[in-house]
PyMOL Python script that loads the backbone (N, CA, C, O; Angstrom):
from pymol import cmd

cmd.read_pdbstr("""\
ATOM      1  N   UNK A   1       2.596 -14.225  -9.795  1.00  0.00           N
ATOM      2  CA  UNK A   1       1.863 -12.997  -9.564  1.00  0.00           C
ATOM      3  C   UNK A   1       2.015 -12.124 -10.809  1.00  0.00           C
ATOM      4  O   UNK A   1       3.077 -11.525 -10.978  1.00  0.00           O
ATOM      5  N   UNK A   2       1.000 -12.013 -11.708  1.00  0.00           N
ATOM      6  CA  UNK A   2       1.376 -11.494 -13.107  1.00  0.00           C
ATOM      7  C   UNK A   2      -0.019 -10.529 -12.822  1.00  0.00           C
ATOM      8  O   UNK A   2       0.261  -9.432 -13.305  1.00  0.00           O
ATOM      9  N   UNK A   3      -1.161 -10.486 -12.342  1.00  0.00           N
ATOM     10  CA  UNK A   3      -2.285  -9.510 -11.853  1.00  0.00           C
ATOM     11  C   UNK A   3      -1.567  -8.043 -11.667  1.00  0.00           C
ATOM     12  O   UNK A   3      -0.950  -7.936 -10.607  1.00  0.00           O
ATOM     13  N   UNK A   4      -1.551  -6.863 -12.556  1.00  0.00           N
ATOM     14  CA  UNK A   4      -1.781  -5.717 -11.103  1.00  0.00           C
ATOM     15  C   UNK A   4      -2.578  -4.909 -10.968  1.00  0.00           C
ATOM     16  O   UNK A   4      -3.178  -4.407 -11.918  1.00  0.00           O
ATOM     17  N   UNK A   5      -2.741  -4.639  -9.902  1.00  0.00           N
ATOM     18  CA  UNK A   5      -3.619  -3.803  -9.434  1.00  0.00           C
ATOM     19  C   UNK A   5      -3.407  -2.355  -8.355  1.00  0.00           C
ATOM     20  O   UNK A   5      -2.671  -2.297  -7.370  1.00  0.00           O
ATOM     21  N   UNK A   6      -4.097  -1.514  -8.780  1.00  0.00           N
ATOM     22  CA  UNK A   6      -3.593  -0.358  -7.935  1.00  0.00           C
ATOM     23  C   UNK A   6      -3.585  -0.628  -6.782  1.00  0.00           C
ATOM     24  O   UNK A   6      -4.228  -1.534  -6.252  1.00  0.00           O
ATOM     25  N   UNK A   7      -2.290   0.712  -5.865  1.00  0.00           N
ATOM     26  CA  UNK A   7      -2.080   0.268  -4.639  1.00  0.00           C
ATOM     27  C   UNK A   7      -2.814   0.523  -3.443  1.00  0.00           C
ATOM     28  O   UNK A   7      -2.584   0.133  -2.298  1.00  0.00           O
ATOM     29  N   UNK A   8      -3.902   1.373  -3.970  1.00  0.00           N
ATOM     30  CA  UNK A   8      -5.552   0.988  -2.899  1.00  0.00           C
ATOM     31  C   UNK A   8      -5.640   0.212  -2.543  1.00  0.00           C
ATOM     32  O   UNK A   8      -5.724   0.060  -1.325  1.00  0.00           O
ATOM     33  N   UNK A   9      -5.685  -1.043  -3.650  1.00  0.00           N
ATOM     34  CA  UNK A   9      -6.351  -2.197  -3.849  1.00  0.00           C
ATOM     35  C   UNK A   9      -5.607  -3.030  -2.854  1.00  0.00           C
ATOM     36  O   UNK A   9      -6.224  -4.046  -2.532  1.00  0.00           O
ATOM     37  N   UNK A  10      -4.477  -2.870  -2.299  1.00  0.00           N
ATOM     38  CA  UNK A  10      -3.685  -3.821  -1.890  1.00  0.00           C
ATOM     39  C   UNK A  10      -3.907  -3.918  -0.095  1.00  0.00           C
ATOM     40  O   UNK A  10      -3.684  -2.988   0.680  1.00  0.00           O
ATOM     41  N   UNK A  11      -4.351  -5.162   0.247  1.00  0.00           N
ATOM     42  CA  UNK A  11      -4.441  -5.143   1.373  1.00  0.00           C
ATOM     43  C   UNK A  11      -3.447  -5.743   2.168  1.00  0.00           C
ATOM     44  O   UNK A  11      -3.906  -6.371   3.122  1.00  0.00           O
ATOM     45  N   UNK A  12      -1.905  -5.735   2.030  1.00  0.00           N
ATOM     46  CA  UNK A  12      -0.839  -5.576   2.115  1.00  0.00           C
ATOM     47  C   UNK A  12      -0.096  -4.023   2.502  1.00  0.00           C
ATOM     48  O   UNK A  12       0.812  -3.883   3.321  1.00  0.00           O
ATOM     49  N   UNK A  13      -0.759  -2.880   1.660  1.00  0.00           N
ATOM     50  CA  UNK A  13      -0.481  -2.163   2.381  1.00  0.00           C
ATOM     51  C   UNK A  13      -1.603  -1.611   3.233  1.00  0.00           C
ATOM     52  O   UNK A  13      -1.374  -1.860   4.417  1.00  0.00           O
ATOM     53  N   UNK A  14      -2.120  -1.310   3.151  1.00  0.00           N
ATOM     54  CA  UNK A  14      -3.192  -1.218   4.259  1.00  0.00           C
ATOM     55  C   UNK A  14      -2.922  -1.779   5.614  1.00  0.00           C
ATOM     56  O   UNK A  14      -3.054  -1.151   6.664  1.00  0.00           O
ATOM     57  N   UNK A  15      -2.435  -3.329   5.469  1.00  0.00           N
ATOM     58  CA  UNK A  15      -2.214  -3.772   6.760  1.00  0.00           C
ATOM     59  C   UNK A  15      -1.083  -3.402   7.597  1.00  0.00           C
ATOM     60  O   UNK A  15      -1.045  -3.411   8.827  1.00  0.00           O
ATOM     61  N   UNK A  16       0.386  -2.883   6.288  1.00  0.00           N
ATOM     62  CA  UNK A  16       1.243  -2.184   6.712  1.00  0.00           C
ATOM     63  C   UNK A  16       0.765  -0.636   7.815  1.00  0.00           C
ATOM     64  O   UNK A  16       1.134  -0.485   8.980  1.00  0.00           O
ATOM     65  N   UNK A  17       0.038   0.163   7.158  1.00  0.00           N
ATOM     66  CA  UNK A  17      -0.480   1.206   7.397  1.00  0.00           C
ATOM     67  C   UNK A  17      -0.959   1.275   8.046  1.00  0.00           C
ATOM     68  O   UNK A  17      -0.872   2.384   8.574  1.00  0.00           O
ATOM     69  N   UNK A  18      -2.260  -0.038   8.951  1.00  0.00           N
ATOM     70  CA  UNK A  18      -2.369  -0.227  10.314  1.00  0.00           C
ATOM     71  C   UNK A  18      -1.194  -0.738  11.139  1.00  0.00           C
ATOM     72  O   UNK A  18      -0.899  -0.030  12.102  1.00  0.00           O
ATOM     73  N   UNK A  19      -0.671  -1.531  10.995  1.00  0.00           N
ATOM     74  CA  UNK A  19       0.279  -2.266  11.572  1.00  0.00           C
ATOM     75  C   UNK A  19       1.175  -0.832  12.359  1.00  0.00           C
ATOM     76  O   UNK A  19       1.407  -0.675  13.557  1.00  0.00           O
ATOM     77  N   UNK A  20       1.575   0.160  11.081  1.00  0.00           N
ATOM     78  CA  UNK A  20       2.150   1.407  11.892  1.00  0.00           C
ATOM     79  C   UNK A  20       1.501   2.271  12.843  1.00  0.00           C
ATOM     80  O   UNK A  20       1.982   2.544  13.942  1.00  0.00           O
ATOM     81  N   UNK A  21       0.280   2.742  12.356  1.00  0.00           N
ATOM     82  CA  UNK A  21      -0.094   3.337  13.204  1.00  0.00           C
ATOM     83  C   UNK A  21      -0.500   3.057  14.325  1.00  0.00           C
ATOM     84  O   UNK A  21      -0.566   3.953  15.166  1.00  0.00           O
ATOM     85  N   UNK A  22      -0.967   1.445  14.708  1.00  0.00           N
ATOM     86  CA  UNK A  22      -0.749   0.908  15.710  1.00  0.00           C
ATOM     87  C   UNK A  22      -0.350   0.938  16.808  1.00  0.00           C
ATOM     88  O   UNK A  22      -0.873   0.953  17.922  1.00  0.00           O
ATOM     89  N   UNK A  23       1.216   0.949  16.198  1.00  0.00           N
ATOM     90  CA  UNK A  23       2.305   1.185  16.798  1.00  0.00           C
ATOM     91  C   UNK A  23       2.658   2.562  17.312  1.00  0.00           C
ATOM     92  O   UNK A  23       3.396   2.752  18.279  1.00  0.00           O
ATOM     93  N   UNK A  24       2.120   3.441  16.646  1.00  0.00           N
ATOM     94  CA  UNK A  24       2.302   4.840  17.040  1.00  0.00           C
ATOM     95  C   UNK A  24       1.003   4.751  18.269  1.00  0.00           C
ATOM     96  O   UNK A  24       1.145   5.072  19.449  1.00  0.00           O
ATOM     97  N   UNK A  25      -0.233   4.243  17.648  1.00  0.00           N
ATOM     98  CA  UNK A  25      -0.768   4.177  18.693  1.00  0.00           C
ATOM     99  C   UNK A  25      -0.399   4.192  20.185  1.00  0.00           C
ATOM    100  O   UNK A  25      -0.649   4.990  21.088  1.00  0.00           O
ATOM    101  N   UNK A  26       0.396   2.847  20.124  1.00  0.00           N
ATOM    102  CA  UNK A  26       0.754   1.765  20.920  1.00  0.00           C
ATOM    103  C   UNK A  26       1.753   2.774  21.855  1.00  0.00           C
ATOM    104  O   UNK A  26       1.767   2.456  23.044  1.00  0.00           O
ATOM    105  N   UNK A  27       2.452   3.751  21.550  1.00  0.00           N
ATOM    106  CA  UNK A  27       3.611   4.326  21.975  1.00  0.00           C
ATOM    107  C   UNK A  27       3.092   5.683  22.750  1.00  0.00           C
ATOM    108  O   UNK A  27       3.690   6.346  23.598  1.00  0.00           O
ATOM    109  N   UNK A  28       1.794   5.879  22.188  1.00  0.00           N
ATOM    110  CA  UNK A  28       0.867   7.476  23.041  1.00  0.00           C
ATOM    111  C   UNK A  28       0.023   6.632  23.919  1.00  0.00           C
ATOM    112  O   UNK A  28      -0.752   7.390  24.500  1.00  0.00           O
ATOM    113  N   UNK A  29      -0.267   4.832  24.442  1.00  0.00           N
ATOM    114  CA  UNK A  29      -0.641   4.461  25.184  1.00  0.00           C
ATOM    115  C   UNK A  29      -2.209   4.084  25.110  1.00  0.00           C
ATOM    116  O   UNK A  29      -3.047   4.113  26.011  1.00  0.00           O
ATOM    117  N   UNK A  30      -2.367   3.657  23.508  1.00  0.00           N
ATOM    118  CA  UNK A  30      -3.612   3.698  23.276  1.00  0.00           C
ATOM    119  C   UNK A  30      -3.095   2.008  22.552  1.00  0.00           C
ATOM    120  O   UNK A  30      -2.111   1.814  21.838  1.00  0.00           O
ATOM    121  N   UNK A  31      -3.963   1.125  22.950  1.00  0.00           N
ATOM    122  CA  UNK A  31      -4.258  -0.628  22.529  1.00  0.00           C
ATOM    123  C   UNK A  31      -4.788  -0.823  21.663  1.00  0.00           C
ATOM    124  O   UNK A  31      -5.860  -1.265  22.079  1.00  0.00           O
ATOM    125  N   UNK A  32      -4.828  -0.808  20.264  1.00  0.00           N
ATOM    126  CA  UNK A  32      -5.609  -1.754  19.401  1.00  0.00           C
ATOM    127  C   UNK A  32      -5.370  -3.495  19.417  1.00  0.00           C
ATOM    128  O   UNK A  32      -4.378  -4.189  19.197  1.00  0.00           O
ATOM    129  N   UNK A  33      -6.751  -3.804  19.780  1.00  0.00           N
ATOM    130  CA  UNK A  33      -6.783  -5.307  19.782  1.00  0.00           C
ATOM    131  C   UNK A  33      -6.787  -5.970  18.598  1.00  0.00           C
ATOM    132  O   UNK A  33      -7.296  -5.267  17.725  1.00  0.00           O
ATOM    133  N   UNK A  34      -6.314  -7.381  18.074  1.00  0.00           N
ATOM    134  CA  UNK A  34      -6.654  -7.797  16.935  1.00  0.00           C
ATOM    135  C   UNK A  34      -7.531  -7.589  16.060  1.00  0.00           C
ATOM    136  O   UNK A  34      -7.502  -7.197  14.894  1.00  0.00           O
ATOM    137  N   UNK A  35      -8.488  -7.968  16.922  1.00  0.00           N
ATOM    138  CA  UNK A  35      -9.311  -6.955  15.570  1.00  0.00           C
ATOM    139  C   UNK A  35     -10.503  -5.996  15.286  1.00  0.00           C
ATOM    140  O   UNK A  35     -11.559  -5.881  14.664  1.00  0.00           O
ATOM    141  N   UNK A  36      -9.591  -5.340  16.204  1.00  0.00           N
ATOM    142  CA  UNK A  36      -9.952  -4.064  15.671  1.00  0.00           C
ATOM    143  C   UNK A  36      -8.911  -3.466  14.287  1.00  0.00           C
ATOM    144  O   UNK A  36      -9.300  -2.810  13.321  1.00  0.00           O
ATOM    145  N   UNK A  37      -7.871  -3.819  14.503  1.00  0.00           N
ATOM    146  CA  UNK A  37      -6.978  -3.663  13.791  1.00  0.00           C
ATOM    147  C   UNK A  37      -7.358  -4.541  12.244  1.00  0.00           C
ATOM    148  O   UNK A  37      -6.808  -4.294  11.170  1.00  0.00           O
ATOM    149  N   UNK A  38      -8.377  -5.549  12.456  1.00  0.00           N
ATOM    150  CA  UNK A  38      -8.304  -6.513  11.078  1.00  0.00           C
ATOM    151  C   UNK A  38     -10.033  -5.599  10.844  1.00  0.00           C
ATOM    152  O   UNK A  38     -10.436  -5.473   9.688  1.00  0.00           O
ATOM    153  N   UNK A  39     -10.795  -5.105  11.880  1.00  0.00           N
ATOM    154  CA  UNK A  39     -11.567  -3.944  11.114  1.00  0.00           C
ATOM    155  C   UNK A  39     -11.177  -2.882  10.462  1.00  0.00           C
ATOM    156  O   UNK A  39     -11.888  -2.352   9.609  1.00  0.00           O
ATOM    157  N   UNK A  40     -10.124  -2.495  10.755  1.00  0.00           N
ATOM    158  CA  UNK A  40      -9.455  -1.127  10.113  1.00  0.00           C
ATOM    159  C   UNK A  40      -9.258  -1.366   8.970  1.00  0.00           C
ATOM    160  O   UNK A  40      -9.690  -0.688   8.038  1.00  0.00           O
ATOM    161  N   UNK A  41      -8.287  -2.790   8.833  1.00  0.00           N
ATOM    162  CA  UNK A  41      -7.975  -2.920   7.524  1.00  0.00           C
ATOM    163  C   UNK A  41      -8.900  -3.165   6.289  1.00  0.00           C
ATOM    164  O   UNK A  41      -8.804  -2.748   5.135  1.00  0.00           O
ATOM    165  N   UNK A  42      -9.777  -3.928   6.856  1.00  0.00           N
ATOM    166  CA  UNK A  42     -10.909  -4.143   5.703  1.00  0.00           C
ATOM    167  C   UNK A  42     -11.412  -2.476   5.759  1.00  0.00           C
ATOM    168  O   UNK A  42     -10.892  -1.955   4.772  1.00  0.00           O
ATOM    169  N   UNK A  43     -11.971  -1.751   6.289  1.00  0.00           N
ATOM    170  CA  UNK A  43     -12.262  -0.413   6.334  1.00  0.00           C
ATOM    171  C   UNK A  43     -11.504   0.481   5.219  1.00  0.00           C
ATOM    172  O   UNK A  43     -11.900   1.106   4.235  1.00  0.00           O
ATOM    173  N   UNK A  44     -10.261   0.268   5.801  1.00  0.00           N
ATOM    174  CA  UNK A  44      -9.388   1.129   4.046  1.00  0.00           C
ATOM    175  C   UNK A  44      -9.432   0.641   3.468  1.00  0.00           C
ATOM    176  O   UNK A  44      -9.764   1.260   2.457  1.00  0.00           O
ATOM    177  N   UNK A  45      -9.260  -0.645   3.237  1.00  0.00           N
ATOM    178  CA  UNK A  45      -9.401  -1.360   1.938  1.00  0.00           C
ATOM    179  C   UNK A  45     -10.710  -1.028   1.377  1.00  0.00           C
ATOM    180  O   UNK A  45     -10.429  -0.751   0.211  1.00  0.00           O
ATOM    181  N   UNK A  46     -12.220  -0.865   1.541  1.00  0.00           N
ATOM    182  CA  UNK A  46     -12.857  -0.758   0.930  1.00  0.00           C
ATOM    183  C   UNK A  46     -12.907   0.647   0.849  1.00  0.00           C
ATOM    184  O   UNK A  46     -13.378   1.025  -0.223  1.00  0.00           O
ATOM    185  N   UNK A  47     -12.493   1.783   1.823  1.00  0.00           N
ATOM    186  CA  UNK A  47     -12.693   2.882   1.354  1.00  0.00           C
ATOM    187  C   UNK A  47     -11.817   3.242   0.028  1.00  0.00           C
ATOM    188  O   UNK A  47     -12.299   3.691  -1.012  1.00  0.00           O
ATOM    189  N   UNK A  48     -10.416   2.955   0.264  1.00  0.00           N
ATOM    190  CA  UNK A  48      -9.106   2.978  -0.898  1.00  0.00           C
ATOM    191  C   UNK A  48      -9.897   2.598  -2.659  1.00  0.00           C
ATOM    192  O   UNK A  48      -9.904   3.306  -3.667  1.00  0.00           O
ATOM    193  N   UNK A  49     -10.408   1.388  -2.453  1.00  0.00           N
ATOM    194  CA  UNK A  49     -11.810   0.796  -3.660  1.00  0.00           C
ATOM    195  C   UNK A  49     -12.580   1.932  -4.117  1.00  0.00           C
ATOM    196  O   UNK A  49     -12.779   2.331  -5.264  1.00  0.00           O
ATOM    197  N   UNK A  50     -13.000   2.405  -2.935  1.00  0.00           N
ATOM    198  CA  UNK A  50     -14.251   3.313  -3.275  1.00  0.00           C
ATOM    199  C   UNK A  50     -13.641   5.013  -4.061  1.00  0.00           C
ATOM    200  O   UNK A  50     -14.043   5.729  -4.978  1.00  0.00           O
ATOM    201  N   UNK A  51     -12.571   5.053  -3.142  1.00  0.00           N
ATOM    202  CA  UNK A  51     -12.103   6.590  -3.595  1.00  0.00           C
ATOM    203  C   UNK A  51     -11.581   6.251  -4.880  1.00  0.00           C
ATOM    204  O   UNK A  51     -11.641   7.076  -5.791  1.00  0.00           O
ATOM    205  N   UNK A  52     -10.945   4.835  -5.092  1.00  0.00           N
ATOM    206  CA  UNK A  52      -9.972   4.696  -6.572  1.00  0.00           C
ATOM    207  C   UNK A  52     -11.542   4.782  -8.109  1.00  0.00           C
ATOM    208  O   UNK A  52     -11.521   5.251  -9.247  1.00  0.00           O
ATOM    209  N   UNK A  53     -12.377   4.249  -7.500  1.00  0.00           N
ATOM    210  CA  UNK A  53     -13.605   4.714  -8.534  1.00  0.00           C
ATOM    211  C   UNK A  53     -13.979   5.746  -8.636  1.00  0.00           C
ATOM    212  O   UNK A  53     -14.348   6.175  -9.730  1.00  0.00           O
ATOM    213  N   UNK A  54     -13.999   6.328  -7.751  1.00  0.00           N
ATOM    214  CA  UNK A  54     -14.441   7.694  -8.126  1.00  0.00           C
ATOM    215  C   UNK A  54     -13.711   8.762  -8.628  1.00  0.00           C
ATOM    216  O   UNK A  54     -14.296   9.699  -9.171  1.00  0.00           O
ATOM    217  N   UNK A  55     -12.049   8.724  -8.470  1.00  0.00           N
ATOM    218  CA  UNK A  55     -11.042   9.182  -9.224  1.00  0.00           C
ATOM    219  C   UNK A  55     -11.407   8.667 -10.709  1.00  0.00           C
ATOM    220  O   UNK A  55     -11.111   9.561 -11.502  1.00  0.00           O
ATOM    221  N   UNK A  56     -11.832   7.779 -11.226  1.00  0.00           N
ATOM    222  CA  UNK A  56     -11.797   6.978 -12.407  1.00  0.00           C
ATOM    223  C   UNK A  56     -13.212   7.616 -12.888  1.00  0.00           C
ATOM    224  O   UNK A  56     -13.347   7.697 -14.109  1.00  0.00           O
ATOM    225  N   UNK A  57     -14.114   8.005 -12.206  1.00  0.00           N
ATOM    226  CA  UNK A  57     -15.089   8.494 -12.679  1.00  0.00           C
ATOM    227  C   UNK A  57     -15.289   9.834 -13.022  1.00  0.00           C
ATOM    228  O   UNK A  57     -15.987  10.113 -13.997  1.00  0.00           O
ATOM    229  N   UNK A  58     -14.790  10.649 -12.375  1.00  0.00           N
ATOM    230  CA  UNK A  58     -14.297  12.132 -12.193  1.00  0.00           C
ATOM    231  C   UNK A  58     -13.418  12.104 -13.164  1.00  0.00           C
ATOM    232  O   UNK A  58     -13.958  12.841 -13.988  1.00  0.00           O
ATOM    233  N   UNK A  59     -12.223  11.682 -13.728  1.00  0.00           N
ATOM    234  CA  UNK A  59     -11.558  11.132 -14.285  1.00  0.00           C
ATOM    235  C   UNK A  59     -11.652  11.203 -16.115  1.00  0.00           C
ATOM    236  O   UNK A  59     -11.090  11.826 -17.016  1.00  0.00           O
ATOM    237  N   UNK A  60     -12.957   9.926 -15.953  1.00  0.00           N
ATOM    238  CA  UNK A  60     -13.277  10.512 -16.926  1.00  0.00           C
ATOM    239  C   UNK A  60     -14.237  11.464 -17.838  1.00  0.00           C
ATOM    240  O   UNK A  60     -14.274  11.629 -19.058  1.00  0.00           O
ATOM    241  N   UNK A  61     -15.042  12.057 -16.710  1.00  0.00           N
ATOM    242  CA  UNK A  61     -15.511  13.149 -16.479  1.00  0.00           C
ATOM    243  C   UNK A  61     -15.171  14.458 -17.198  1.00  0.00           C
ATOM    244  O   UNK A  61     -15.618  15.141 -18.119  1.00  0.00           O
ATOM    245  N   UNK A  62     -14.084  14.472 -16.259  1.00  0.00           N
ATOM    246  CA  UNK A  62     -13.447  15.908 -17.337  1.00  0.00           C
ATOM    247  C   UNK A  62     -12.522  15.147 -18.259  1.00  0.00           C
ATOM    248  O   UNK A  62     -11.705  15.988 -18.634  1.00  0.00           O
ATOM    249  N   UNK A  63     -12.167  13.719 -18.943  1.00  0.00           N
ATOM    250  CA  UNK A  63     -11.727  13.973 -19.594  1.00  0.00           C
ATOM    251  C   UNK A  63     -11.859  14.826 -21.118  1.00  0.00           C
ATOM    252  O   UNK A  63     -12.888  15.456 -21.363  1.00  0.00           O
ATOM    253  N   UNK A  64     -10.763  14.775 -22.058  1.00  0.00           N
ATOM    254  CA  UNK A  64     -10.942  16.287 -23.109  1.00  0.00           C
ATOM    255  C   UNK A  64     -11.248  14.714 -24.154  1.00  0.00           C
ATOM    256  O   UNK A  64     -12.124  14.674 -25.018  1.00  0.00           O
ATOM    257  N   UNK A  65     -10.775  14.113 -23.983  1.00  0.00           N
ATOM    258  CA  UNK A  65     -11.065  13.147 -25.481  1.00  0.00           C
ATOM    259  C   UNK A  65     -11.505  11.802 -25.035  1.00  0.00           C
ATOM    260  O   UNK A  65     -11.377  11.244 -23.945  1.00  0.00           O
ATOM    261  N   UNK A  66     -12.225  11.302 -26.486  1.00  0.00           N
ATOM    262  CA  UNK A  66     -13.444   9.788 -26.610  1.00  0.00           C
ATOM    263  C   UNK A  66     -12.430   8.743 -26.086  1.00  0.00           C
ATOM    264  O   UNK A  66     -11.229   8.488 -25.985  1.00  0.00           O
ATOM    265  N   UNK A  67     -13.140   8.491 -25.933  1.00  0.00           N
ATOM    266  CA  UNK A  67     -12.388   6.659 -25.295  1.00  0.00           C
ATOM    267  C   UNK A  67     -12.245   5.805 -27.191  1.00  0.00           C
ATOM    268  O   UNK A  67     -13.149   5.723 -28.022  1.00  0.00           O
ATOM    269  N   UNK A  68     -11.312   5.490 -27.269  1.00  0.00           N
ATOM    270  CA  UNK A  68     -11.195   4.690 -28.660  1.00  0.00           C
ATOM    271  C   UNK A  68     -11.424   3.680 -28.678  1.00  0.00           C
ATOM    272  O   UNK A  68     -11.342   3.047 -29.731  1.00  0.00           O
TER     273      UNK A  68
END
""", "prot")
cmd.dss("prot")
cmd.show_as("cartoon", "prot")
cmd.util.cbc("prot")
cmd.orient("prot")
């Protein structure tokens, strides 16, 4: 594993991040089924994608100096 990539990108945590809230779910008495839970995750994952571009675009937007 020599790739990296931001931690948007990672659908590892994401699945963590459902996996918890889930569970919090799970504890106020509310069920997420499989997959709904494997919709969620693809869901952040592409939103996490989407917001990390547009930080990068905004980004360089205001940046003050040229790209070299």
């Amino acid at each position: 594993m020599t790739d990296i990539k931001p931690w948007w990108r990672s659908r590892t945590l994401w699945g963590a991040i459902v996996t918890l809230a889930a569970s919090a779910l799970g504890l106020a008495g509310i069920d997420l089924g499989d997959a709904d839970r494997e919709a969620l995750i693809d869901l952040l994952s592409a939103l996490g994608a989407t917001l990390g571009g547009l930080v990068a675009i905004i980004g360089r937007l205001a940046a003050k100096h040229r790209i070299g």
